[in-house]
C-alpha positions as CSV (number, residue, x, y, z in Angstrom):
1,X,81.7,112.3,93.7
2,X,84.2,111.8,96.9
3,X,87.1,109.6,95.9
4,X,87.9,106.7,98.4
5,X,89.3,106.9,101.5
6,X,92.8,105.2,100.1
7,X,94.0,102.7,102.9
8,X,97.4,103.5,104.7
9,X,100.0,101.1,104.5
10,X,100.4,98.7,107.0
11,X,103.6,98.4,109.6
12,X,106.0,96.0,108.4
13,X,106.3,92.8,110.9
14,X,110.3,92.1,110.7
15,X,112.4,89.4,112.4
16,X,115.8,90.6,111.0
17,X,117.0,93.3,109.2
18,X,119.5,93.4,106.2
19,X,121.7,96.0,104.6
20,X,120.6,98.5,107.3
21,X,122.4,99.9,110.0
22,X,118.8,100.3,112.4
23,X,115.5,98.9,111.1
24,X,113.5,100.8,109.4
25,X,109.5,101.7,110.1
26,X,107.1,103.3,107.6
27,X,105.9,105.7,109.9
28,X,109.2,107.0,110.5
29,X,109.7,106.9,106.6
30,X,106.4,109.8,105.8
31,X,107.2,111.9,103.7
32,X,109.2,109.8,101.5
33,X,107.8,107.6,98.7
34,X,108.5,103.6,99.6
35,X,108.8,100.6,97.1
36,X,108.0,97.7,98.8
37,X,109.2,94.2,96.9
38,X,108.5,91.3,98.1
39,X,110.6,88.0,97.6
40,X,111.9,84.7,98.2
41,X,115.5,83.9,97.2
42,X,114.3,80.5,95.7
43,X,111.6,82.2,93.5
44,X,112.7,81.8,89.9
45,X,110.5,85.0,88.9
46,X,112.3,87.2,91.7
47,X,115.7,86.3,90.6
48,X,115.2,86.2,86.8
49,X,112.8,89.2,86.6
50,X,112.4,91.0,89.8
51,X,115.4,91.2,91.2
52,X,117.1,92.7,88.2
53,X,114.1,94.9,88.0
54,X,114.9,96.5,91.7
55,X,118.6,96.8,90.9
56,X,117.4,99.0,87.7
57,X,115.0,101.0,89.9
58,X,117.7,101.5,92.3
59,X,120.2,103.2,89.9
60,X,117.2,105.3,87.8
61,X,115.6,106.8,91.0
62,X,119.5,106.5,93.1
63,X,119.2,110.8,93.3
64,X,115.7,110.7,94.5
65,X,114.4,110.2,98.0
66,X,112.9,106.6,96.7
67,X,113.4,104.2,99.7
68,X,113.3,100.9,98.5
69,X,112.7,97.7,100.7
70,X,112.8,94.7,100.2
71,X,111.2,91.9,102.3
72,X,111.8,88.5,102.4
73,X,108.7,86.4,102.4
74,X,108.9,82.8,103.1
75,X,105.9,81.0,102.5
76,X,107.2,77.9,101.7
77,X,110.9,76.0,101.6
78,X,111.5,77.7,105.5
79,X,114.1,75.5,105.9
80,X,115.9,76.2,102.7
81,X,115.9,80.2,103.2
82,X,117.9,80.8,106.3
83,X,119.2,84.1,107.0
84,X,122.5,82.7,106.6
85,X,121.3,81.9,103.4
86,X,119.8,85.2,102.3
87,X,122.6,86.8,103.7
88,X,124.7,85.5,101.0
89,X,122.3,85.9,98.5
90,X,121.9,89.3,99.0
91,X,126.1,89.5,98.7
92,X,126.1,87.5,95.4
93,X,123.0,89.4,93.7
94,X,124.4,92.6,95.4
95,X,121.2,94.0,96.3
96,X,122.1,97.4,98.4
97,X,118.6,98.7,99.3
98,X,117.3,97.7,103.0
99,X,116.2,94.1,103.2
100,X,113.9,92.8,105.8
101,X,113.2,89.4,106.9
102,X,109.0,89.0,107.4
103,X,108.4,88.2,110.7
104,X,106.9,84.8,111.0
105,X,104.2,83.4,113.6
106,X,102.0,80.4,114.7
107,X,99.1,81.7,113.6
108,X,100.4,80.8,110.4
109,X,102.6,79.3,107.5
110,X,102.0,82.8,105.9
111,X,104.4,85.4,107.6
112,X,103.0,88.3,109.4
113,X,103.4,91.3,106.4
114,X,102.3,88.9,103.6
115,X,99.4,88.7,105.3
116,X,99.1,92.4,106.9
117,X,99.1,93.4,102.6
118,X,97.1,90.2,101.4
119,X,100.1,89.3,99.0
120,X,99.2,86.2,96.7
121,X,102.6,85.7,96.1
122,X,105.8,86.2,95.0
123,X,107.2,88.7,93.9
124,X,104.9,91.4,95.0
125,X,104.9,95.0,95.1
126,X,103.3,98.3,97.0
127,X,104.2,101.5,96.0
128,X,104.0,103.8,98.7
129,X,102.9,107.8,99.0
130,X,104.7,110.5,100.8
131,X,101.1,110.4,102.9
132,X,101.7,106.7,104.1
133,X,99.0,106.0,101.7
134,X,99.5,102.7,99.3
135,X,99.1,104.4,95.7
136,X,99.6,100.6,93.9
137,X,99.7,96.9,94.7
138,X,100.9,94.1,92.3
139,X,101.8,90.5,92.2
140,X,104.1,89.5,89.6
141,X,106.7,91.9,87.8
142,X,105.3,95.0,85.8
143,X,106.6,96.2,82.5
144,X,109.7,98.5,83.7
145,X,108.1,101.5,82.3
146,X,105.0,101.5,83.8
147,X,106.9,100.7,87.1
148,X,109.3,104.0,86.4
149,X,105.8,106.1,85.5
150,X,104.2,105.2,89.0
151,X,107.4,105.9,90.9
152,X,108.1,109.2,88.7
153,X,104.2,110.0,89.8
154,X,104.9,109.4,93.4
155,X,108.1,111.5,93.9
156,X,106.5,114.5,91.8
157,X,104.2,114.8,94.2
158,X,104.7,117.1,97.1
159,X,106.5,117.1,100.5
160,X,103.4,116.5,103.3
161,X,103.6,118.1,106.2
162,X,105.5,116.0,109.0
């Protein structure tokens, strides 16, 4: 039996870009496995649980080639989350990894990439292949183990060809 064509990740839709010196695009990042985390500074689950989870992921896979990102997703409170705002947030929770700001529309209250991935909320989370291909998507905030056995998975996988 065939397995499933798995789907490739979709482009990330950014307005602004954090703790970068150039944006970043996934296509550009092939060949490296990509955590995407998806967040709102006034979320109480991001800041109490997910948050603290990235900064641990950060320093267990810091001598891998893990890219992490992080995207702001405001679905609600727009006027509350700024990027002044996050800017400052990002500085007080001293989150490192690259932070983008989802790109929002008229189409919608929803921004662009929370729709592009279907998110039902926050905080969220894709885990992506060296292939481009999304290996896992979650809402909420995963056991830290399970979340270290998915990434482990990921980077022991091979190099594809660029």
């Amino acid at each position: 039996m065939a397995l499933p064509d798995l789907p490739i990740a979709p482009e990330l839709a950014v307005s602004e870009w954090f703790n970068t010196p150039e944006p970043l695009t996934l296509e550009a990042l092939r060949g490296r496995v990509v955590l995407l985390h998806a967040f709102q500074l006034l979320c109480p689950g991001c800041v109490a649980h997910a948050i603290p989870q990235v900064q641990r992921i950060e320093r267990a896979f810091a001598q891998t080639d893990l890219q992490i990102i992080g995207i702001h997703t405001v679905f609600e409170h727009h006027d509350a989350m700024s990027p002044v705002t996050l800017r400052a947030f990002l500085h007080e929770y001293r989150l490192a990894s690259p932070v983008a700001v989802d790109l929002a529309d008229d189409q919608s209250p929803i921004p662009v990439t929370m729709r592009r991935y279907a998110f039902q909320g926050t905080p969220s989370s894709v885990l992506i292949g060296r292939d481009g291909v999304v290996l896992h998507q979650s809402f909420g905030v995963e056991e830290d183990l399970v979340m270290g056995a998915r990434i482990a998975m990921a980077l022991a996988t091979s190099q594809v060809s660029q």
